[in-house]
N, C-alpha and C positions, 0 to 999 in steps of 0.2 A: 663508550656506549653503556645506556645504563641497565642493568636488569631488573624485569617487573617481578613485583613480588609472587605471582602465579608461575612465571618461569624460575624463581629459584626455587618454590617448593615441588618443583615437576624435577626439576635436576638436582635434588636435596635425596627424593625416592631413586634417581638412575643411580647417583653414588650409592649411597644403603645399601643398595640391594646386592651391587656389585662389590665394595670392600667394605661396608659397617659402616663409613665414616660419616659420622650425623654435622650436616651442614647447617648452623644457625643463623636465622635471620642478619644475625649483627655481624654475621661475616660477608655480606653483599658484596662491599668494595674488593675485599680479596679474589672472591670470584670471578669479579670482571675483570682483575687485571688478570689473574693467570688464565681468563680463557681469552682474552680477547684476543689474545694473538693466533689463537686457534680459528677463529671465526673469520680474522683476516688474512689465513691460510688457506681456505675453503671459499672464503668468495661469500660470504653468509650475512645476509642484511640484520639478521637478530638475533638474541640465544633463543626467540622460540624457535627460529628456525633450525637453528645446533642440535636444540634439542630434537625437533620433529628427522631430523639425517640422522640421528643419534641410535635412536628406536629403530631405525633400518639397517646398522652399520654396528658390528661389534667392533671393527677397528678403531671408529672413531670415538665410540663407549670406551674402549681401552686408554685412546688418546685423551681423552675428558680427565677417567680415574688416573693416569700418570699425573696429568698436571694439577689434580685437586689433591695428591699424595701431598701429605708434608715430607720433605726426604730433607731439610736443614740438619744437618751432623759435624761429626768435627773425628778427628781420633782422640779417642783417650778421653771422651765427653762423660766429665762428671767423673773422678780419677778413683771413687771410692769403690766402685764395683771391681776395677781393675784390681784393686788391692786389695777386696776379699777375695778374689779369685787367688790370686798370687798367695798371698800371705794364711789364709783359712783353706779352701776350698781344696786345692791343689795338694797342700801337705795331706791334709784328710784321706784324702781320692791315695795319694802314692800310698800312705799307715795301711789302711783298707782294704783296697781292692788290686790297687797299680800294680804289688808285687805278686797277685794271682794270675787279673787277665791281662794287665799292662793294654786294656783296651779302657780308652775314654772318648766319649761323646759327647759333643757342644750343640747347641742348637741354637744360632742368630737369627731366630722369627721374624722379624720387621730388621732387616740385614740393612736397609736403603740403599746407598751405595758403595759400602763396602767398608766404609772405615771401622764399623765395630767388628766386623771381622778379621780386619785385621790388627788390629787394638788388642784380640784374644789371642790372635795368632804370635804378635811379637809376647805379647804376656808368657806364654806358654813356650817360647824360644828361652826367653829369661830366666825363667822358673826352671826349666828343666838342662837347661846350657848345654852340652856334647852328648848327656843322658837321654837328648829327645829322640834319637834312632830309634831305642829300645821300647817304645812306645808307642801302639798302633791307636793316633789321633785323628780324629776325623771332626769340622765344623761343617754343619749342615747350615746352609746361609741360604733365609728364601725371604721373600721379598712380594705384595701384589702390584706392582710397578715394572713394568717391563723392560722400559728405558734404564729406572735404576738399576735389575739384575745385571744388565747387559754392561754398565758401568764396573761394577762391584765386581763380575769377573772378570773386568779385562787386566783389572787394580793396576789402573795410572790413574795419574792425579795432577792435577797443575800445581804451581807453584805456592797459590795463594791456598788452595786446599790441604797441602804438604803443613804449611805455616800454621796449621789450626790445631794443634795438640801434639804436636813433635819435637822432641827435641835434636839438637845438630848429632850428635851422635847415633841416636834411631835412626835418624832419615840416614845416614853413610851406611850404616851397616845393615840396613834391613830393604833400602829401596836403592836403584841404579836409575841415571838419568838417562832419558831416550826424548831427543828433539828436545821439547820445549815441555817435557812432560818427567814425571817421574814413576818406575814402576816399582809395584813391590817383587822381590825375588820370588824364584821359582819356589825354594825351598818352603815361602810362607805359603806361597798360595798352593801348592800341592796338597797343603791340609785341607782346603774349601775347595766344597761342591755347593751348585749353587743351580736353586728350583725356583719357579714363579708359586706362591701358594697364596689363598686366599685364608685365613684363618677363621672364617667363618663358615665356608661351605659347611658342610654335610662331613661328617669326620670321615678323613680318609688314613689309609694307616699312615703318618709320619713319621715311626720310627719310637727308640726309645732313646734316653737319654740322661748321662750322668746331670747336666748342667742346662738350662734353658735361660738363655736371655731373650725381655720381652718386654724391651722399656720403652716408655714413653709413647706407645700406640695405643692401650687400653683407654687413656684419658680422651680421646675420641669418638668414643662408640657408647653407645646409651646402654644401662645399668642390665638392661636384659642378655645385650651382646655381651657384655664384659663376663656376666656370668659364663654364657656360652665358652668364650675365649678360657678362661682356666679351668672350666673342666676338661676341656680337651687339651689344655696343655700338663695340667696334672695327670693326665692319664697316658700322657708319654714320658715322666720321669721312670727312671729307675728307681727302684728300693733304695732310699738314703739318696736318691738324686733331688737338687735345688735349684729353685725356681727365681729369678731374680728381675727383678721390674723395676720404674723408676722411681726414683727419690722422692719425689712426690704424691707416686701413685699408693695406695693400700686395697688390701681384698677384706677389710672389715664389712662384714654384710654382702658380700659375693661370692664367698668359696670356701667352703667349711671342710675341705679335703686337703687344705693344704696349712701347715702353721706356720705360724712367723717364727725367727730367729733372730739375732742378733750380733755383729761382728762388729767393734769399735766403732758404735754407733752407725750402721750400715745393714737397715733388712734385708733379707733373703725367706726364702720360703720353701718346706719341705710336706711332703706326702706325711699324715697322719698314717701310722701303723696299724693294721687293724689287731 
């Protein structure tokens, strides 16, 4: 079924409004396959009609925003964040602060379903090896996907999802098989809690935080949201806490509160002192 160009820019404003995510024209095709199986779940002769149920139906608005999320991830996606966390971030954090409050905070802002949380989680198993008791760590993982929160805490994974950034020794030691599925241990997931958030609503308190990852969602949202989006996320770092987004993405001409740095060719980003 094909969609008219007046119904994708009616369902271009439902997404927006609801998680940022700016839908363009030359994404047509995409849209019809991930909704059409929505429409032939409901019995629905068109997306005008999706859309007109849509406008009367938060649930089905929700079910729209799940399926127009990009949630494509892997563990361990793009290994260099991993290894300034590991190798810069973490040594820093223990020099600094560790031996004061021995409290650290992570924040997986677009969590999807779960693999970067746990990607930080085995990181921080690694990095601190038998010494992690001694350390009150907490990863705040949220996600505006329902479906994928709901994934992300249950952290099982199939086989083929296991395969996508693991090596044979991760996978034995940090996950146990159950059926046809694989889980991560208690021990990892005890560090993630895990919220539905929009990160564009109306600022609500989220907390503070040594560390924020925030990658690869900014490159969606038009230049106005993206501002939006880091100043609300700089205004949840800690003093000397960093901000870290995708390889691709930069805040040159969106965010003048937070500067770049530099680790083995690997940006990150910190709060300007005042």
């Amino acid at each position: 079924m094909r969609i008219t160009v007046k119904a994708l820019m009616e369902l271009s404003v439902i997404v927006h409004n609801h998680c940022g995510i700016v839908l363009k024209k030359n994404k047509a095709y995409l849209i019809e396959n991930r909704l059409q199986p929505l429409i032939e779940e409901y019995s629905l002769s068109s997306f005008e009609e999706l859309i007109a149920r849509a406008k009367d139906s938060s649930k089905l608005t929700s079910h729209i925003v799940d399926l127009m999320t990009t949630n494509e991830t892997s563990f361990f996606r793009d290994k260099k964040p991993y290894e300034l966390l590991k190798e810069k971030l973490l040594p820093d954090w223990q020099a600094n602060f560790g031996k004061k409050s021995g409290h650290l905070n992570i924040w997986s802002s677009a969590c999807s379903t779960g693999q970067e949380v746990y990607s930080i989680a085995i990181t921080l198993m690694e990095y601190f090896r038998g010494d992690i008791i001694n350390h009150n760590i907490k990863i705040k993982a949220s996600d505006i996907s329902d479906s994928a929160i709901v994934k992300a805490s249950s952290g099982r994974y199939s086989n083929y999802e296991i395969s996508r950034g693991l090596n044979a020794v991760q996978l034995n030691k940090y996950f146990t098989k159950e059926d046809a599925c694989w889980k991560i241990k208690d021990e990892l997931r005890s560090m993630a809690y895990f919220e539905k958030i929009n990160l564009l609503q109306p600022k609500l308190e989220y907390g503070r935080f040594d560390i924020i990852f925030c990658r690869n969602v900014a490159i969606y949202f038009s230049k106005p949201d993206r501002r939006r989006l880091f100043e609300s996320l700089s205004s949840c770092l800690n003093n000397n806490g960093v901000l870290i987004i995708g390889a691709t993405e930069s805040l040159f001409d969106i965010n003048e509160q937070l500067k770049r740095l530099d680790y083995n060719g690997t940006a990150y980003y910190s709060r300007i002192q005042p």
